[in-house]
N, C-alpha and C positions, 0 to 999 in steps of 0.2 A: 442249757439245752439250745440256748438262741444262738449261741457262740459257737456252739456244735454244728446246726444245721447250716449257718453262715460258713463256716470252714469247709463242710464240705459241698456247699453251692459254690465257693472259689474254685474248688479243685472239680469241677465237670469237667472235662475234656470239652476241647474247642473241636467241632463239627470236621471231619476230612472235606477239603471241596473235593466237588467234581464226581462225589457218592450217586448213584442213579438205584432207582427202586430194587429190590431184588425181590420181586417178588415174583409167584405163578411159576411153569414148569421151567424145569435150568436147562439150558440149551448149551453151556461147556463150563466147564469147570478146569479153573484158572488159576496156578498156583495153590490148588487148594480154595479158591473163591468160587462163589456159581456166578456165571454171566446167565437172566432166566432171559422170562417172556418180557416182564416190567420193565428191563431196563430198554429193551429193544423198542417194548410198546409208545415208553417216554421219551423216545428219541425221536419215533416218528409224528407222536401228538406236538411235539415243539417247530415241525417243519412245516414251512407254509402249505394253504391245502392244496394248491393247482401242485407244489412238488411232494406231496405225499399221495394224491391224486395218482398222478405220473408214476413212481414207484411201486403202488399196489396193481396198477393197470398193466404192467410191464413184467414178464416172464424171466425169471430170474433175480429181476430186481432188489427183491428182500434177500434174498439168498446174499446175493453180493455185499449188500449193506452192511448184514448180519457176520460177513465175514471183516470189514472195515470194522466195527465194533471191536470183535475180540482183538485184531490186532490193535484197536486204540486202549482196550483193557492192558494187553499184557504189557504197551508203554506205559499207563498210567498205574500199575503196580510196580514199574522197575522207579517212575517217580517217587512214588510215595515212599518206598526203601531206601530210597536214596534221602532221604528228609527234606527235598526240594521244592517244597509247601512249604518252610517252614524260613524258608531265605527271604530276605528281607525284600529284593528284586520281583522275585517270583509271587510276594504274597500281593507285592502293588500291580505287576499283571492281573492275578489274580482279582482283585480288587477292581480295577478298571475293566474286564473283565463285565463281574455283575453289573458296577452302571451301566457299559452298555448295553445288557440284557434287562435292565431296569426301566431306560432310557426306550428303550425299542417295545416293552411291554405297555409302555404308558402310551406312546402312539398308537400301536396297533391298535389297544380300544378305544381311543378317538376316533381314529379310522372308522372301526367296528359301529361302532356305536351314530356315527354319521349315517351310515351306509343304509338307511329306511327307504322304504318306497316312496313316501313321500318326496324324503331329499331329492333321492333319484328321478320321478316326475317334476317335481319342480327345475332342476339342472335341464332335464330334455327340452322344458314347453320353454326353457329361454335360451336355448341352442335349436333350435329348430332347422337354422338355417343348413346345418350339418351333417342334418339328415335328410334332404333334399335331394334325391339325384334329377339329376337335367342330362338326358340321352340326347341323340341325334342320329337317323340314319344317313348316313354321304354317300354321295357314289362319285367318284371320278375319274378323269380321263388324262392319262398321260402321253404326251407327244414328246418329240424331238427335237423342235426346235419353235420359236415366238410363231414365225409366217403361220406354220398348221395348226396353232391352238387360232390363232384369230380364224383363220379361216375355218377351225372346229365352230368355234363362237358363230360364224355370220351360219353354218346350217341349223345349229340347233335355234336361233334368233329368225331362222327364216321358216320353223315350222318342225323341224326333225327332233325326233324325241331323244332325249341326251342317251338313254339307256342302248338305243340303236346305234349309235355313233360311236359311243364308247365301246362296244364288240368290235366295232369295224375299224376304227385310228386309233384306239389307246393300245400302247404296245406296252400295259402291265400285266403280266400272264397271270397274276394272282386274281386280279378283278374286272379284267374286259371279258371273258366270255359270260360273266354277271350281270352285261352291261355297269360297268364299273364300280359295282353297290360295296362296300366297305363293311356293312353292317354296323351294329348299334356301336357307338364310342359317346363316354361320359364326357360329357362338353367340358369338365373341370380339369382333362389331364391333355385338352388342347394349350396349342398357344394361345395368350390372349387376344389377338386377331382375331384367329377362330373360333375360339370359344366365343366372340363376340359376334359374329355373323352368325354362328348358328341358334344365339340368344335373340337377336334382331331380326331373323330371316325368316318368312313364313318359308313353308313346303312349295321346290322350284325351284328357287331364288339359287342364281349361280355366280360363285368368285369370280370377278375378274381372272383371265390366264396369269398365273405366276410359276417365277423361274425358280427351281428345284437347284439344291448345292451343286449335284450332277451335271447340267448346264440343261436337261430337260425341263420342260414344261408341262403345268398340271392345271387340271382345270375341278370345279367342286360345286356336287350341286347338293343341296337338303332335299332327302325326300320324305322322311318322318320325323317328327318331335314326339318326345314323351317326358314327362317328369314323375317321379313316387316319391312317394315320404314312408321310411324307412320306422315301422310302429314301435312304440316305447319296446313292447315286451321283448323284440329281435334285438333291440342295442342294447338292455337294461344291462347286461354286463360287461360293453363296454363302457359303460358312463359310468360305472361303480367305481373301477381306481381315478379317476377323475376326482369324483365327488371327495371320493376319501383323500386325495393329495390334496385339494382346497381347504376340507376339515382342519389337517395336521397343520399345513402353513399357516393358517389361520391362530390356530392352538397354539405353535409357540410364538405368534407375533401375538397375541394376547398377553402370554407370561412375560416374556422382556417388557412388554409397555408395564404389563404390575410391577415388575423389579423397577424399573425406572422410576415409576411413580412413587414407592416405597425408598425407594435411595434419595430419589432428589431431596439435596441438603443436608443429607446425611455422610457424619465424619465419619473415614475407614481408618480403624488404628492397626495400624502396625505390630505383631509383636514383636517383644524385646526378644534377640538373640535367644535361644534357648530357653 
């Protein structure tokens, strides 16, 4: 009887890859095969969620999918009759194949399993700095040549208010009849000049005239500052693939140091030839 049930636990057939559920309503029937709801449902449960997100959110979207499906069916039945699973080539695709579906599963719940709110507060309150913004409002005045920005320089220096000057000599149609206001610009996507006088400069405080690529000249005065700190709960998902990329690097620089530590000193034998 042992030898019986052993005989025929040898002879199970070996699993078809590449089978997906069949289960729930059949949505076409395919040589004779049903494609249902299951295999469709399991296709979309494997896809990341921001891209299965995106395809349920999107008009047509499963329709289309659902049609990439069947024609990936009716290729993967013209494989399997062809006995193309069973090639020696095909089985080590195959094969390599699940690792990397192994490989990829085993990260994502490191990922997954990093990604607490805690982790994620603790990554914010020690980035802070990057959620800082530092604004500035400018206003300035462009001329034509060095002599009329100096002599812009000596009225506003002798009492005239830069905003009145700059409707009247700055010849930039976009910001002189604003008296030359710019509005708010994040000090970080200045150059670092500027970005640094508008860091150092209280409200007033005017550039030196400097020469523009054009061969014009421009002149820059601060009229507002402001800074905000951008709250955990508006970034929390941007810090999330962060956190989770530091987890995973972390996680296989863990294993190679155990392999390493586990190997060191240890002989690799070779096999013999076949």
């Amino acid at each position: 009887m042992v030898l019986l049930l052993s005989l025929l636990a040898c002879q199970t057939p070996a699993p078809t890859p590449g089978e997906l559920p069949q289960t729930g309503v059949v949505i076409e029937t395919i040589n004779g095969q049903p494609f249902t709801q299951g295999a469709l449902d399991a296709v979309l449960a494997a896809m990341p969620e921001e891209a299965r997100e995106q395809i349920e959110a999107q008009d047509g979207a499963i329709d289309q999918l659902q049609e990439q499906l069947i024609t990936q069916e009716v290729l993967y039945q013209e494989a399997l009759s062809r006995d193309l699973h069973n090639q020696d080539k095909v089985k080590t695709q195959i094969a390599l194949a699940e690792r990397e579906a192994l490989v990829a599963a085993v990260l994502n719940e490191v990922a997954d399993a990093a990604a607490t709110d805690e982790a994620l507060q603790s990554w914010y309150d020690a980035h802070l700095v990057q959620f800082r913004t530092s604004e500035a409002r400018f206003a300035q005045i462009i001329v034509d040549d060095e002599e009329t920005a100096l002599a812009v320089v000596a009225e506003i220096e002798g009492g005239k208010e830069f905003g009145e000057v700059a409707k009247e000599k700055s010849i930039d149609p976009a910001t002189a009849p604003n008296g030359g206001d710019m509005g708010w610009i994040d000090t970080r996507q200045l150059p670092p000049d500027l970005s640094t006088f508008a860091a150092t400069s209280e409200p007033g405080a005017m550039l030196e005239p400097r020469a523009l690529p054009n061969g014009k000249w421009f002149l820059l005065t601060v009229l507002e500052k402001r800074e905000e700190m951008k709250a955990f709960e508006d970034v929390k998902d941007e810090i999330k693939p962060q956190v989770q990329q530091e987890a995973v690097i972390a996680f296989v620089e863990e294993q190679k140091q155990a392999l390493e530590e586990t190997t060191e000193g240890a002989s690799i034998e070779v096999p013999a030839e076949g």
